[in-house]
C-alpha positions, 0 to 999 in steps of 0.5 A: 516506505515499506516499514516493518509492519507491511514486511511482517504482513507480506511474509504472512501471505507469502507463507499462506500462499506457499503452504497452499500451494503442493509444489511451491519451493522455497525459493519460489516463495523467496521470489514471491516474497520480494515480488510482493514488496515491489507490487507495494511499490508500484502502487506508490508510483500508480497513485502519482499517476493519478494527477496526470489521469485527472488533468487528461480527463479534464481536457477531454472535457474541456474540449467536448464543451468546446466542440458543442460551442462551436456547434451550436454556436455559444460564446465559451471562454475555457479556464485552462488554470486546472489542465495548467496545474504545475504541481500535476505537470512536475508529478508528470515530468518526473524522472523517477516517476517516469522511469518507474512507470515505464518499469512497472509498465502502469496505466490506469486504463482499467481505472478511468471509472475512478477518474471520472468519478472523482473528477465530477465530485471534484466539481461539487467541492467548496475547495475546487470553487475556491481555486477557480475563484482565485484571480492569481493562482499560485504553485501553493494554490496548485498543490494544495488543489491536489492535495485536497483530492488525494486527502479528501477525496480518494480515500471515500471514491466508491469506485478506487477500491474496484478500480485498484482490484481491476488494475491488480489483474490488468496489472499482474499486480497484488495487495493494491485494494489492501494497501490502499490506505496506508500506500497513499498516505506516503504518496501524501507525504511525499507531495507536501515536498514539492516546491516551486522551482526554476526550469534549471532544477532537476525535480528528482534531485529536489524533490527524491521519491519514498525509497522501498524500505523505511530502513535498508534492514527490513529487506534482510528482516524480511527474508530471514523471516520467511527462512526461518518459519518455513525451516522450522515450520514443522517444530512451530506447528508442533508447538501450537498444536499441543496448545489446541485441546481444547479447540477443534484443530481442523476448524482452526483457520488456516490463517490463524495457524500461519499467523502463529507459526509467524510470530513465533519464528520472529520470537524465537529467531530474532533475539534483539526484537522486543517479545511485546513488540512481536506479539501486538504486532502479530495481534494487530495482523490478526485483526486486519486478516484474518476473523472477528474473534482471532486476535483474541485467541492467537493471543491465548495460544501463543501466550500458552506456547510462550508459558510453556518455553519459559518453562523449559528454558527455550525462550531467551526473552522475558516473559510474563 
């Protein structure tokens, strides 16, 4: 699930942390760095929960309406298809989501504000009145239901950006609010893989999770990275700072300078990356994390520094 873009952006904030921090080690920024790939994980498992959560707020619902029926005395007729939904009750039962729940420890009781305003969106949908029209309701019918909400609705629910923030502290979580988009994308693609299925099946046999790591490498990527800009972190800044005449050093973001120093540890250290691959990636970084303009100057130093390694024969990769 983690590819090598998110690896890149972990070892980025991990080394953003590490330098602003006076007694941070080395191996305290090692640990911070592989914590940050399990918080991103854990978010995949949080997302799934959200099912459960929408389903347990429904019958919360479901049974205050019968409550004000009896008391008042009103014929109500409840349609329990949605608190049924068999695509919601195989994200519930299973193994690996629960195991990895249970780990992680998650809840999403800091989160109800999200779940009750996506329920009552919900209930304003063409899709959700065409599912409780049908008079057969399908396992298809079920998850193409769930699909909807996480495709359609959670992405622009005003309340899961607040939500996932006040989680990441309840939690001890961090990167939830940013990784949003791109963690629930996976957790979309791994939903087009349910199936119906008979009661013998094990659901984590059939239908396995996301592994952390798109490829196992990106682990051992990740860690040599941060090894190598924080060995070489004084040669790096060296190297940028001979390239800042013209600007004023001291109001350099800070970010900016770690994005850099990044870029040229994956450059200079890893021989079998393409050079264009590094620096759109870098570019690409900038855009998300750090200012407006910094992309465009990140790409005139390093490529000043890159200009200047040809020249002396450091730089093994070709260059403009």
């Amino acid at each position: 699930m983690i590819n090598r873009t998110m690896v890149r952006t972990r070892v980025i904030q991990t080394l953003f942390a590490y330098y602003q921090a006076e007694d941070s080690t080395p191996a305290q920024a090692r640990k911070a760095l592989l914590r940050s790939f399990t918080d991103t994980y854990a978010l995949y498992i949080q997302l799934f929960g959200f099912a459960g959560e929408l389903i347990r707020y429904a019958e919360q619902q479901m049974e205050e309406s019968e409550a004000r029926a009896r008391a008042t005395h009103t014929h109500f007729v409840p349609d329990r298809r949605f608190i049924n939904n068999r695509l919601a009750d195989d994200l519930f039962h299973h193994h690996e989501l629960r195991h990895f729940t249970e780990e992680y420890q998650l809840s999403w009781d800091a989160g109800m504000n999200a779940v009750s305003s996506v329920y009552k969106e919900m209930l304003t949908t063409p899709f959700w009145k065409n599912y409780m029209q049908l008079e057969t309701v399908t396992y298809d019918d079920d998850k193409h239901l769930f699909r909807r909400i996480y495709q359609d609705l959670l992405p622009r629910n005003e309340e899961i950006i607040p939500a996932l923030e006040e989680m990441e502290v309840v939690l001890d979580r961090n990167h939830w609010a940013t990784d949003f988009d791109v963690v629930l994308s996976y957790v979309i693609k791994t939903l087009k893989r349910f199936k119906e299925h008979t009661s013998s099946d094990s659901l984590s046999d059939q239908v396995p999770l996301l592994p952390m790591f798109d490829k196992e490498e990106e682990l051992a990527f990740g860690q040599d990275l941060l090894q190598a800009a924080i060995d070489h972190h004084d040669t790096y800044m060296e190297m940028i700072n001979r390239h800042l005449k013209n600007w004023d050093a001291d109001r350099v973001a800070y970010m900016d300078r770690i994005i850099m120093m990044t870029a040229l540890a994956e450059i200079l250290s890893f021989p079998e990356i393409a050079l264009e691959v590094s620096l759109n990636e870098y570019i690409e970084i900038a855009k998300q994390y750090s200012s407006d303009k910094s992309h465009t100057f990140i790409n005139g130093i390093l490529d000043q520094v890159l200009k200047e390694e040809k020249d002396n024969y450091a730089l093994f990769k070709s260059y403009k």
